[in-house]
C-alpha positions in Angstrom: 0.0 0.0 0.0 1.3 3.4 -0.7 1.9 5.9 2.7 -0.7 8.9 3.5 1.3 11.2 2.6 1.6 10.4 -1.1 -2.2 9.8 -1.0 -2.6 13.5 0.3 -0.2 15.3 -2.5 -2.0 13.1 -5.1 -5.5 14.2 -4.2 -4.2 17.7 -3.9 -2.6 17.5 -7.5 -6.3 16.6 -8.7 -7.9 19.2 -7.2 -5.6 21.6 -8.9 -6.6 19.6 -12.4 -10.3 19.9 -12.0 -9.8 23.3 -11.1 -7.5 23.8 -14.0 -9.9 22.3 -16.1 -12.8 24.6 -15.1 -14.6 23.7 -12.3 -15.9 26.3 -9.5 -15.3 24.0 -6.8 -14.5 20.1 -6.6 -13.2 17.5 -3.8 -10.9 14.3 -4.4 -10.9 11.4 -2.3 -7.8 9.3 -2.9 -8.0 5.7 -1.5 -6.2 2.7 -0.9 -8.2 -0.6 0.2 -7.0 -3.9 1.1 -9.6 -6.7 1.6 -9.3 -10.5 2.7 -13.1 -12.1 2.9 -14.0 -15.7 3.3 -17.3 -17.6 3.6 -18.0 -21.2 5.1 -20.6 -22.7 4.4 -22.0 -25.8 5.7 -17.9 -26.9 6.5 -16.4 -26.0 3.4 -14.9 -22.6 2.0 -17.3 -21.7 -0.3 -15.7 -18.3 -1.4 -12.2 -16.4 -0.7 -11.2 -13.5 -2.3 -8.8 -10.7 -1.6 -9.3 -7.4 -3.0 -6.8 -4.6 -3.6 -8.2 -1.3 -4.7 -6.1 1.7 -4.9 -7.9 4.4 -6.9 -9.4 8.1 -7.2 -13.2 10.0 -7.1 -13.2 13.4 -8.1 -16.3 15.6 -8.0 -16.5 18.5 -10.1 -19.3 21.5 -9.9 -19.3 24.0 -12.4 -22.6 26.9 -11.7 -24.1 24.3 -9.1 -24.0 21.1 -11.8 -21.4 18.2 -10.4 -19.8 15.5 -12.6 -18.1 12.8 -11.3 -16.0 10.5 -12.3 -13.0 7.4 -11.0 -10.1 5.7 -12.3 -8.7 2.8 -10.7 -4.6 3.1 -9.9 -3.2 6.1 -9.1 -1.5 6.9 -13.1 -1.4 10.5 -13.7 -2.4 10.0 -16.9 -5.2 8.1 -15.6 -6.2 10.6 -12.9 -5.6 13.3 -15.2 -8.7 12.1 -17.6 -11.1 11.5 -15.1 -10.7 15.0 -13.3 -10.9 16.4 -17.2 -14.3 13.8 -17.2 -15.8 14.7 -14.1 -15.7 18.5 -15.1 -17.0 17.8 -18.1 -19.8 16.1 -17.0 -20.4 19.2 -14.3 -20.9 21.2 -17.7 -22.9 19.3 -19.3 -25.6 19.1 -16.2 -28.4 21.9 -15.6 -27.4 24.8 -13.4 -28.2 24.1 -9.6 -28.7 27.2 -7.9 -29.1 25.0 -4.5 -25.6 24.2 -4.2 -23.6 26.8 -2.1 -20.0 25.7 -1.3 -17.9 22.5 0.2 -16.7 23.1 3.3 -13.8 25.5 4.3 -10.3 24.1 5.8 -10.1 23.1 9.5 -7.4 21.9 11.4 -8.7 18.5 11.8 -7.6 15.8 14.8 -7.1 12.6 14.1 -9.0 10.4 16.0 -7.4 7.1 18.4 -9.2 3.7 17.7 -9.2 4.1 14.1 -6.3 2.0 12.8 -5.1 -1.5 14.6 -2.1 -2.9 13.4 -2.6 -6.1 14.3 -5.7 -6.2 11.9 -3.6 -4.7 9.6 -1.2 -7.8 10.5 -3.9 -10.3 9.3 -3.5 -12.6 6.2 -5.6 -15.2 4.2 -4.5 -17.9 6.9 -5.4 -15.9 9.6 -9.2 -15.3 8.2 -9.8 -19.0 6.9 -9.0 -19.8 10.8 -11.5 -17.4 12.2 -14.2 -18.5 9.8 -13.5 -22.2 10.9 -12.8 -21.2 14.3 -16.5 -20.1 14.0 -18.0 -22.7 12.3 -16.7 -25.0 14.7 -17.9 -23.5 17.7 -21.5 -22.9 16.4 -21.6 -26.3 14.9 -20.6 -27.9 18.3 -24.0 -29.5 19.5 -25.8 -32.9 18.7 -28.4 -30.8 17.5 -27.0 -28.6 15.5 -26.9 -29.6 11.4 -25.3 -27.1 9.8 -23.0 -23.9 10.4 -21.9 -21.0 7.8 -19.4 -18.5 8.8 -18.0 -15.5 7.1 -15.5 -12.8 7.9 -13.9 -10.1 6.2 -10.7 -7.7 7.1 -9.9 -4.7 5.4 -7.1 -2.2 6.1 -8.5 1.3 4.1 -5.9 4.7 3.9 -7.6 7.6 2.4 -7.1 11.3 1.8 -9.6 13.9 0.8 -8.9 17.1 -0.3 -10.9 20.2 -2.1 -11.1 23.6 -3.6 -11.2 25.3 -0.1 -7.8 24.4 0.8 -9.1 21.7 2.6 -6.9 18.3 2.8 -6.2 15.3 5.6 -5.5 11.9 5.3 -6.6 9.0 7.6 -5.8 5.1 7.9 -8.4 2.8 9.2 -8.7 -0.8 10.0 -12.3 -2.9 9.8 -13.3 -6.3 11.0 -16.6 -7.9 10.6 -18.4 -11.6 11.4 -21.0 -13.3 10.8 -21.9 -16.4 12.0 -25.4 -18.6 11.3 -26.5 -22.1 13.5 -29.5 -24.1 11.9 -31.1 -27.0 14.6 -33.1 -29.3 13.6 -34.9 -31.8 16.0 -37.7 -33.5 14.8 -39.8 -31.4 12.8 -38.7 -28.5 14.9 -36.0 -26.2 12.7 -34.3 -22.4 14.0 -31.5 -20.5 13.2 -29.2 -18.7 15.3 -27.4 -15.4 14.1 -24.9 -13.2 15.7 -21.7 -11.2 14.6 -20.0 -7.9 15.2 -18.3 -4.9 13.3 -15.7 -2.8 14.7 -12.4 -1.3 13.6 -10.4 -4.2 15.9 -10.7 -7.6 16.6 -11.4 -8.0 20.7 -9.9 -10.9 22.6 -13.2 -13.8 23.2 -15.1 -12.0 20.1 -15.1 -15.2 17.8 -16.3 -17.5 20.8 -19.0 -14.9 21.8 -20.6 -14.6 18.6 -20.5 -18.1 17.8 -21.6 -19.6 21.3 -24.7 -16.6 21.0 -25.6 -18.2 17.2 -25.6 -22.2 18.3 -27.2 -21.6 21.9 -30.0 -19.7 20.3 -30.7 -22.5 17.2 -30.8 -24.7 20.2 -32.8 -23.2 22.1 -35.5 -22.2 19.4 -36.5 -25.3 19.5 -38.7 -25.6 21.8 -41.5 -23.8 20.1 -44.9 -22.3 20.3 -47.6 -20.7 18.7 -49.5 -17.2 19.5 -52.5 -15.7 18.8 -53.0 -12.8 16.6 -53.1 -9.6 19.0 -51.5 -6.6 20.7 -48.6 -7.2 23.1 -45.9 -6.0 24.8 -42.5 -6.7 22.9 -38.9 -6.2 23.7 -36.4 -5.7 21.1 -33.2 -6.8 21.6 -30.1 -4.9 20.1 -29.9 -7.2 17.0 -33.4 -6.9 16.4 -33.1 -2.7 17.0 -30.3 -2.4 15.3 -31.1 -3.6 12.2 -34.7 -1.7 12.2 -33.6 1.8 13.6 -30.7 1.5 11.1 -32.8 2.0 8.4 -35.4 4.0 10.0 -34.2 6.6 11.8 -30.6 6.3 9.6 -32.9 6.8 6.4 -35.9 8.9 7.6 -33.7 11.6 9.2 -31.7 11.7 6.0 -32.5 15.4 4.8 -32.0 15.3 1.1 -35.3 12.6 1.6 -36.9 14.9 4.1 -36.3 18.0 1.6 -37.9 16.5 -1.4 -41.0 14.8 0.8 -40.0 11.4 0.4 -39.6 10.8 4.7 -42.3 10.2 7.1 -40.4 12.4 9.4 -40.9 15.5 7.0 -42.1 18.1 8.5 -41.6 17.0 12.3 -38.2 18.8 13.6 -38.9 19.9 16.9 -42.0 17.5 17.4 -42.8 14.6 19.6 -41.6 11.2 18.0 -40.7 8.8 20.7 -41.2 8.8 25.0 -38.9 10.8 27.0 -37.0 7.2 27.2 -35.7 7.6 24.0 -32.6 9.8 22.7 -30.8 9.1 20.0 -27.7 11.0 18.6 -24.7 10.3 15.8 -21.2 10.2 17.3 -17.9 9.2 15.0 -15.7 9.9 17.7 -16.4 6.3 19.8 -13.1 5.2 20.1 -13.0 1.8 17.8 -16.7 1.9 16.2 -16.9 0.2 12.8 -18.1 4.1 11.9 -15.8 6.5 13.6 -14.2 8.9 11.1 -12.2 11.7 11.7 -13.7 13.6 9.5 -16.5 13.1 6.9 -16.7 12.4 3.3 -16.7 16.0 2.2 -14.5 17.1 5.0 -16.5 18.2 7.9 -15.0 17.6 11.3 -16.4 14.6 13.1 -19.3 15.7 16.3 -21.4 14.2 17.6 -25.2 15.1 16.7 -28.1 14.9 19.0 -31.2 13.1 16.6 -34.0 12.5 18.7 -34.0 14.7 22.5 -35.4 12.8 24.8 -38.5 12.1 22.4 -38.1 15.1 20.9 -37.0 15.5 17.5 -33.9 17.7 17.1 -32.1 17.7 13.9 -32.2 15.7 10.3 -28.8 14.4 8.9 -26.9 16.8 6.5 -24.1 16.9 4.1 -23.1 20.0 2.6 -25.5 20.3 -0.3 -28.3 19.6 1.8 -27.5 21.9 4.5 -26.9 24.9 1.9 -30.6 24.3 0.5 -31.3 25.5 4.1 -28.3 27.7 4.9 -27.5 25.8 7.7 -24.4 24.0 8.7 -23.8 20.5 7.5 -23.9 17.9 10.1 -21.1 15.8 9.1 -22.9 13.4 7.3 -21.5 13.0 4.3 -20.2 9.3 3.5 -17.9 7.8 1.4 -19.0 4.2 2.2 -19.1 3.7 5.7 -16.0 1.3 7.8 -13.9 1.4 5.2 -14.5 4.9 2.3 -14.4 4.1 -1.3 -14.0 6.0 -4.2 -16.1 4.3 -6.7 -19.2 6.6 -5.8 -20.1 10.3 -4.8 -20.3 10.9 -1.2 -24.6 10.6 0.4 -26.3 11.2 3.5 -25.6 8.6 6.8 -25.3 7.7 10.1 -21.7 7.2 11.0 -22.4 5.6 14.6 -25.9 5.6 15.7 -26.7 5.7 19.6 -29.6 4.8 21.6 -29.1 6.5 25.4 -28.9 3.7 27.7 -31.9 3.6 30.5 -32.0 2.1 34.2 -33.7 -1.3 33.5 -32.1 -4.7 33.3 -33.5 -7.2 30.7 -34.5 -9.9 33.3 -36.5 -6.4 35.1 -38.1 -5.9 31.6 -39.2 -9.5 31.5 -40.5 -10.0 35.0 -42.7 -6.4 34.4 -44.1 -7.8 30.9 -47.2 -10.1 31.3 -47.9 -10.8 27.6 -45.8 -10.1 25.5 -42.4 -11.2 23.0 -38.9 -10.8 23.6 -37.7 -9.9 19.6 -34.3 -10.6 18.8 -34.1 -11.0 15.6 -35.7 -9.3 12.1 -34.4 -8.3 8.6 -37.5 -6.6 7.2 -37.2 -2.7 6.4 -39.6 0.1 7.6 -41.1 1.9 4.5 -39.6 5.2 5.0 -41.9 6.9 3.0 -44.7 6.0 5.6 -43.1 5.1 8.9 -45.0 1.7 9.0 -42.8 -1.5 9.5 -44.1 -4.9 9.3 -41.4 -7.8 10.1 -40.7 -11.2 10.1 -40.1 -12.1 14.2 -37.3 -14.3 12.7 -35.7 -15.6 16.3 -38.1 -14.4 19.0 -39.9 -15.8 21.8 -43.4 -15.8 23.6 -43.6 -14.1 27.5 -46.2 -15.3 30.1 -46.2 -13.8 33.3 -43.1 -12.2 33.4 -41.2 -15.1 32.3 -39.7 -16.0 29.3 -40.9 -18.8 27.3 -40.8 -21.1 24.1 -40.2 -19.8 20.8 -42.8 -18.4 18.4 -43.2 -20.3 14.6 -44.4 -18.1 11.5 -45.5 -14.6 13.5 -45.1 -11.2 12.3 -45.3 -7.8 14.2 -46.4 -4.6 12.6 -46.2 -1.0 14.4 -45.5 2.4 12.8 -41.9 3.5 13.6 -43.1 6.8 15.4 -45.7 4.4 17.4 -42.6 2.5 18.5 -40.8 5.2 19.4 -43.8 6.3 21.5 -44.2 3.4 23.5 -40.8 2.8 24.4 -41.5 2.7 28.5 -38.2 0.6 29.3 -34.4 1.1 28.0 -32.3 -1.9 29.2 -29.1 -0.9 30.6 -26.2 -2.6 28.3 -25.8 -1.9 24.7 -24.8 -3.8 22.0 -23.5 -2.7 18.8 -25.3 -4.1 15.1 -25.7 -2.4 11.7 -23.6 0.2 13.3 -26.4 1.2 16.0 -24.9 0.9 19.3 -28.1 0.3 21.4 -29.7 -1.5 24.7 -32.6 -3.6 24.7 -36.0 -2.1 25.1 -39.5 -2.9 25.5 -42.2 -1.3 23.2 -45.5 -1.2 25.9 -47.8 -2.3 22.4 -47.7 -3.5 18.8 -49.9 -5.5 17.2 -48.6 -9.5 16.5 -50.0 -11.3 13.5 -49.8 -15.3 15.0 -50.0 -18.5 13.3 -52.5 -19.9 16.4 
């Protein structure tokens, strides 16, 4: 891999050719990528690839218009053409009188827990071990008839420069597994899922994650069937994760929210959730799969408060957005999340998304739930042009009398995302991180459970 420093220069030669070339204002993102991914499935290596991919994105605006454009490799030549492309392409477009300026240089501070060199360290040996290191674990049960396993390591250095002086280079590190049981006994079948994401790789990770996805196939079971009706659910972190991802993640996204397309238009400074719930964006969390020192158009990373205490306070910005409203950007510009690429123009995200811990234990939210489910798993999205979600309860379990129970076959719950938020009337105390949404557990007082009984 070539060092930051020639990655900074480069990006700052580009700038000077777009600029050269006729645009008002343009930003370069010069980046470096190593990946090693493997998948298991079933026992077997079914897929391993490693991926080097050094290249440049520049993005040209000439009277509001942008082009953009990439070449792969870092050839003058080659980088040359694609900033003379990308302005092109600016000229071409129709006038955008909505576009106001990139942001101005700032001293920016390079964050710690960014870059591990011991992932940096890690080779093809090294991940087809973790992957059957996985495999093995979640496969180790009589019951248990199958076990897939994937990881992936990438080591990422990037620099970003633009037209308003403004250049910095980082160098990050990213790890993430994924790890599946299936149990079978009888006619009885469940899965177990679990992994993690995070710029390092923490000592007992690979035997947590794979002990969570067999003891949950095995214990699925033992199952049961409910009634159609309203109850009481709590949603674990894996189940929250994935759901507030998308829904706060996308519905707060204000180039959405601008052109009507969110079901949180309109509601800045309204009621959406109890006073349980606050949410905010922070890329500073030392080691967090989304922690940046800086954002994809070069806005230093802070940490934004979403949701106040049920209270919405802000929508997610990147430059062009914010300008439609002459406001500051929020610093949510991405160039493709754990690791940035330069393949595509920078959009609208979450870097890490946080749900404020609350007081209550899980058992405490069990024993003070008389009918209800404990959620932990489901991969449907919220339609974010209405707020309503409807998902599959893919590993969840019935609760009678404050205790937990068997596991429930073919249910679905529906709920609109602001009715969610509403109800919220316990916050468990621990968070996990999944999807890059660091939250606890909670319990939602009411949603409505379509059963198979």
């Amino acid at each position: 891999m070539v060092d930051l420093q020639y990655l900074s220069a480069l990006a700052e030669r580009t700038v000077s050719m777009a600029t050269h070339a006729g645009a008002d204002r343009c930003d370069v993102v010069a980046a470096d990528t190593d990946t090693i991914s493997v998948d298991l499935e079933k026992g077997s290596v079914k897929q391993a690839n490693i991926f080097s991919d050094p290249g440049v994105g520049v993005r040209a605006f000439v009277k509001g218009a942008s082009g953009f454009a990439v070449c792969t490799g870092f050839d003058d030549a080659a980088v040359s053409r694609a900033a003379a492309m990308a302005v092109s392409l600016a000229r071409a477009g129709t006038p955008d009188n909505d576009f106001k300026d990139l942001p101005v240089a700032r001293q920016v501070r390079t964050l710690p827990g960014l870059y591990e060199p011991r992932v940096a360290e890690i080779g093809p040996d090294e991940v087809v071990s973790m992957v059957i290191e996985m495999s093995d674990i979640a496969g180790d049960h009589n019951k248990v008839t199958s076990s897939n396993a994937s990881a992936a390591v990438s080591v990422c250095q990037v620099a970003l420069a633009n037209s308003n002086s403004f250049s910095s280079a980082q160098r990050m590190t990213s790890v993430d597994l994924v790890v599946e049981s299936v149990a079978r006994d009888g006619d009885a079948m469940f899965s177990g899922y679990d992994g993690c994401s995070g710029r390092r790789l923490e000592q007992g990770t690979i035997e947590r994650v794979s002990t969570t996805a067999r003891d949950q196939a095995v214990k699925g079971l033992v199952q049961t069937k409910l009634e159609t009706g309203d109850y009481a659910i709590i949603m674990d972190p894996l189940a929250a994760g994935f759901v507030l991802g998308n829904a706060i993640g996308g519905g707060l996204n204000a180039d959405s929210v601008q052109r009507g397309r969110s079901f949180l238009a309109g509601k800045l400074g309204q009621v959406i959730g109890s006073p349980a719930v606050t949410v905010y964006d922070d890329p500073t969390i030392e080691w967090a799969s989304g922690s940046t020192s800086f954002d994809g158009e070069g806005v230093t990373a802070a940490r934004s408060t979403l949701v106040d205490k049920g209270r919405l306070a802000s929508y997610l910005y990147d430059s062009y957005a914010a300008g439609k409203e002459s406001r500051a950007s929020t610093g949510n510009s991405s160039r493709g999340g754990s690791v940035w690429s330069y393949r595509h123009p920078p959009s609208i995200s979450t870097t890490n998304l946080v749900v404020s811990p609350g007081d209550s234990s899980f058992d405490e939210m069990v024993r003070e739930t008389r009918s209800g489910a404990y959620v932990r798993a489901t991969f449907d999205y919220p339609n974010l042009a209405t707020g309503e979600f409807s998902g599959l309860m893919m590993e969840s379990y019935v609760i009678r009398d404050g205790e937990l129970g068997p596991a429930i076959r073919q249910s679905t719950m529906g709920i609109g995302i602001v009715d969610m938020l509403s109800r919220v009337d316990m916050v468990g105390k621990k968070p996990r991180d999944y999807f890059g949404v660091q939250t606890p557990p909670f319990r939602i007082s009411s949603a409505r459970i379509a059963g198979s009984g």
